[in-house]
Backbone as JSON, one array per atom type, in Angstrom:
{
  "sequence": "XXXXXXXXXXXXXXXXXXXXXXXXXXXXXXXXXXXXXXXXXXXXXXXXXXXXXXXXXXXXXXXXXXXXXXXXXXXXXXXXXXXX",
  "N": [[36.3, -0.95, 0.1], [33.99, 1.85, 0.05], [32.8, 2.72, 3.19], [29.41, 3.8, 3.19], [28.41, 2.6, 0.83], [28.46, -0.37, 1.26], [27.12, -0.31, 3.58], [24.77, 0.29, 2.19], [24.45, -1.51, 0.22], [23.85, -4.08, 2.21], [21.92, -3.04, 3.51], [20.07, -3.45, 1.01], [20.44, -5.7, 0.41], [18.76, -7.13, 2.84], [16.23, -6.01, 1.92], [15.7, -7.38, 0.26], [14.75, -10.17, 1.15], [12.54, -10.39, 2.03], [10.33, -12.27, 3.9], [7.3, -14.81, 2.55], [5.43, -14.93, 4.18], [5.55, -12.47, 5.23], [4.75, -10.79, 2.69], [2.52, -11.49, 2.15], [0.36, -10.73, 3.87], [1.03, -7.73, 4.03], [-0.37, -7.48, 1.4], [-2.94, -8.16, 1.74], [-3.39, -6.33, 3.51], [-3.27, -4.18, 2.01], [-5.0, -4.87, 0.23], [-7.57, -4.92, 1.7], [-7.64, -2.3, 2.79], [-8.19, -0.79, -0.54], [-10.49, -2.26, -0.76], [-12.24, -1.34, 1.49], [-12.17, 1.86, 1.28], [-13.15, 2.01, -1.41], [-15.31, 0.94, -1.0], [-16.46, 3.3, 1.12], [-15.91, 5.71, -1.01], [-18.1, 4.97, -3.0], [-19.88, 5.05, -1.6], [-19.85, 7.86, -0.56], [-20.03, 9.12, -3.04], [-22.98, 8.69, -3.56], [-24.01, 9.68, -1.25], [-25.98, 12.32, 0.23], [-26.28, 14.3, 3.1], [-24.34, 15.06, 3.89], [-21.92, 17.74, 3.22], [-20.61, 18.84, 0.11], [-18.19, 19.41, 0.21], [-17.07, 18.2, 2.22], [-17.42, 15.66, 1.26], [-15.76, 15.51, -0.99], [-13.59, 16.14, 0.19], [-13.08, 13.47, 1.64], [-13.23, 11.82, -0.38], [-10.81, 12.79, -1.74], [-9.4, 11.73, 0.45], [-9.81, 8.9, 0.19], [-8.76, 8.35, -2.22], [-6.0, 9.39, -2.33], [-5.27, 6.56, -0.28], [-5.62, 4.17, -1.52], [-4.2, 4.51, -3.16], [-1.96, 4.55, -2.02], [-2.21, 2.16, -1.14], [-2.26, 0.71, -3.49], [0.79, 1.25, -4.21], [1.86, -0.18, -1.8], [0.85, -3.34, -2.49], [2.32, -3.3, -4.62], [4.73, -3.46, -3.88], [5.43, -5.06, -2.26], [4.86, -7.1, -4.25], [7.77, -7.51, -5.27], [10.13, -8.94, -6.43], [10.01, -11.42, -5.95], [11.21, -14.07, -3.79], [12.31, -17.52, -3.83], [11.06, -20.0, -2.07], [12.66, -21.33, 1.03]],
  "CA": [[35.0, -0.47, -0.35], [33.29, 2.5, 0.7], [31.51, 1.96, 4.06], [28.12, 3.63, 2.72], [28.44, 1.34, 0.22], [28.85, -1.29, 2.26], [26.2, -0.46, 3.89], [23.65, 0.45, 1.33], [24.05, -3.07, -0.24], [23.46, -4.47, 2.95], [20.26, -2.63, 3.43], [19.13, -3.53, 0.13], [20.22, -7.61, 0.74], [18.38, -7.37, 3.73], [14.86, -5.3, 2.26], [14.61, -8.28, -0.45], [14.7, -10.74, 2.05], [11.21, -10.02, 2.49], [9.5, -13.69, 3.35], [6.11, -15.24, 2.0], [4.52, -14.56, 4.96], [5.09, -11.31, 5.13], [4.16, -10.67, 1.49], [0.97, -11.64, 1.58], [0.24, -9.92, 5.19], [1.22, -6.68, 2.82], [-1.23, -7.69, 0.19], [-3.94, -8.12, 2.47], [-3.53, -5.32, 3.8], [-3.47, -3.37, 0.7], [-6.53, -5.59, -0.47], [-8.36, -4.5, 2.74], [-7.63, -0.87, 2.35], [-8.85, -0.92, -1.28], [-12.18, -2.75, -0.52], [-12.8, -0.39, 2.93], [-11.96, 3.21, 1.02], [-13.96, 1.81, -2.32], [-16.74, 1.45, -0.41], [-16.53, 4.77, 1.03], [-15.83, 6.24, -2.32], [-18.9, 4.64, -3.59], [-20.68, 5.68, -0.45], [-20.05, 9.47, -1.12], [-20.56, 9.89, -4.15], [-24.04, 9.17, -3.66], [-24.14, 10.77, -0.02], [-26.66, 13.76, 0.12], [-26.44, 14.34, 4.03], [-23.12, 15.76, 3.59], [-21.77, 18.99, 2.12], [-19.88, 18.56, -0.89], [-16.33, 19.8, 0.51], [-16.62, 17.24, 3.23], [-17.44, 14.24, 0.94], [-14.51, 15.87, -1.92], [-11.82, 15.36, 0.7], [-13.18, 11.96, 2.12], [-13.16, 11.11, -1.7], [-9.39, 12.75, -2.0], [-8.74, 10.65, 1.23], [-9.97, 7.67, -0.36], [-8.07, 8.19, -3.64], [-4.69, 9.0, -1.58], [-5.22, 5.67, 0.07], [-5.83, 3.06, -2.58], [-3.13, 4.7, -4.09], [-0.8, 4.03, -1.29], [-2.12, 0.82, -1.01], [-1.43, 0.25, -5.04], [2.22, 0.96, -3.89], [1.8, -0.96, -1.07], [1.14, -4.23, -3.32], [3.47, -3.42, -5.92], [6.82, -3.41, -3.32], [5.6, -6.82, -1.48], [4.95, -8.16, -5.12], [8.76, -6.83, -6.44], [11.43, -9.69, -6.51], [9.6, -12.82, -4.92], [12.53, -15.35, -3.61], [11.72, -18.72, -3.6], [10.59, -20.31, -0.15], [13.9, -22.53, 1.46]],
  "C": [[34.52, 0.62, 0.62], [32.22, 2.42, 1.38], [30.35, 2.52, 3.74], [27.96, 2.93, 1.64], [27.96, 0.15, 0.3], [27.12, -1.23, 3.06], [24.39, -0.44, 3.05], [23.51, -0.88, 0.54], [23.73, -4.25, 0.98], [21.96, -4.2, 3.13], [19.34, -3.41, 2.59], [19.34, -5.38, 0.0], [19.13, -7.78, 1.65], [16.85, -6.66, 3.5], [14.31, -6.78, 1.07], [14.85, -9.77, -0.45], [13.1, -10.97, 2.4], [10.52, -11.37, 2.43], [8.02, -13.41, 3.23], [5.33, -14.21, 3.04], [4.13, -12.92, 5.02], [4.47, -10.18, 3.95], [2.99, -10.06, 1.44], [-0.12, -10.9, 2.97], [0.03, -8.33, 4.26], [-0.2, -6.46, 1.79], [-2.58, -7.41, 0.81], [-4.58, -7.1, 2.9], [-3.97, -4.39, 2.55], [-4.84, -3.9, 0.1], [-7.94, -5.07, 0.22], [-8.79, -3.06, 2.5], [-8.45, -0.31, 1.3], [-10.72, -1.2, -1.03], [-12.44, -1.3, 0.39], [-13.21, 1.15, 1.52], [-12.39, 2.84, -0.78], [-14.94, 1.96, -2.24], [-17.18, 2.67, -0.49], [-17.02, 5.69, -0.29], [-17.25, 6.34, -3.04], [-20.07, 5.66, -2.79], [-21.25, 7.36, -0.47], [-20.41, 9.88, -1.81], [-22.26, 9.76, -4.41], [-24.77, 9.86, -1.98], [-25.19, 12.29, -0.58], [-26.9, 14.84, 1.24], [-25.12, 15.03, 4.1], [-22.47, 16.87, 2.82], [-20.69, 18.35, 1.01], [-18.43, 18.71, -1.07], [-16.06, 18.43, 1.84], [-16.85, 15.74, 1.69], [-16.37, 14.89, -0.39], [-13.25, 15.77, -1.29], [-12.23, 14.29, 1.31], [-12.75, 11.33, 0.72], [-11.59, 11.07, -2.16], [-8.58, 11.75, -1.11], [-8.7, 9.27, 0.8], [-8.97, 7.21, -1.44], [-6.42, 7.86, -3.33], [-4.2, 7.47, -0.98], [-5.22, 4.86, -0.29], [-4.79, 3.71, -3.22], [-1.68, 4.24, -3.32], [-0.78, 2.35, -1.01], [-1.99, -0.2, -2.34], [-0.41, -0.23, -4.88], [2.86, -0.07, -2.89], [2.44, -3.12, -2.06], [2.09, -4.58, -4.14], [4.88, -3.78, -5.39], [6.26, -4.94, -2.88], [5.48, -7.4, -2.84], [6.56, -7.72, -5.8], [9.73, -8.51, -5.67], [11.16, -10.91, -5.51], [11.27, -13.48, -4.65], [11.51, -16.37, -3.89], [12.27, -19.01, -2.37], [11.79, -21.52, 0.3], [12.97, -23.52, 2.68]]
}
């Protein structure tokens, strides 16, 4: 067998491996993120103390971020094991 091969199914034995704990650590995180940069979001858009280019990239920052933390969720929820 071809050793990247070899190795690339190793990798990928070893990324969904991923235990409970660390799952939901993941999730949390991503749950956290969400809430925090929702706020915000919320925060800005009725902000009036602020120019409108600063609270349009806090808002793009926000959007970027709940979006990473979408992806976030979505890989710790991909291919549960069951717990030995």
């Amino acid at each position: 067998m071809d050793l990247r091969i070899l190795l690339a199914t190793q990798e990928l034995s070893r990324l969904e491996e991923m235990q409970t704990k660390d799952r939901w650590l993941l999730r949390a995180s991503a749950t956290w993120s969400i809430y925090v940069w929702s706020v915000l979001i919320k925060n800005m858009m009725k902000d009036r103390d602020h120019s409108m280019r600063f609270r349009l990239v806090h808002i793009g920052l926000g959007v970027i971020s709940t979006s990473f933390a979408a992806l976030t969720w979505k890989i710790a929820s991909h291919k549960e094991l069951p717990t030995t």
